[in-house]
Phi, psi and omega in degrees: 000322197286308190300292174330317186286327169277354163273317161302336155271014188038045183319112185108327192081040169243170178223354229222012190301171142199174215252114173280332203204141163219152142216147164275145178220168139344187110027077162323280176303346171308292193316306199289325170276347151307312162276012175279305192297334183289342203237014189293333200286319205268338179348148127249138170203153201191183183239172182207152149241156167242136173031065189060350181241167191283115174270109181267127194243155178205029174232040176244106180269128175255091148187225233261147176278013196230002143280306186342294184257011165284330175282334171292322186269356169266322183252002182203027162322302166328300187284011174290175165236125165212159225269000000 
């Protein structure tokens, strides 16, 4: 569903997502602004429109997708959750 929904908003101006890795955690957010300082050297940002108005994007990473989620499972594994 998430995927369909980011092609369907061409989220970024890509049409082309796909969901490589999910896990439910913990303190998400903890999780999610740790990896934004881990992955900044990869940082990419721009503009799109959306529904006519200009969009500025800056959660957007650019490199291979399998550093992405071998660095998630080395530094924040302690936050899955299971069941």
């Amino acid at each position: 569903m998430f995927r369909a929904s980011l092609n369907r908003e061409r989220h970024a101006g890509y049409s082309d997502w796909a969901v490589i890795f999910t896990v439910q955690c913990k303190d998400s957010g903890v999780v999610e602004t740790e990896m934004h300082a881990l992955l900044k050297q990869f940082k990419a940002s721009g503009t799109y429109v959306k529904d006519g108005k200009v969009i500025h994007y800056r959660e957007i990473f650019k490199c291979e997708s399998k550093k992405i989620v071998a660095i998630l499972k080395r530094k924040f594994s302690d936050y899955f959750v299971t069941a």
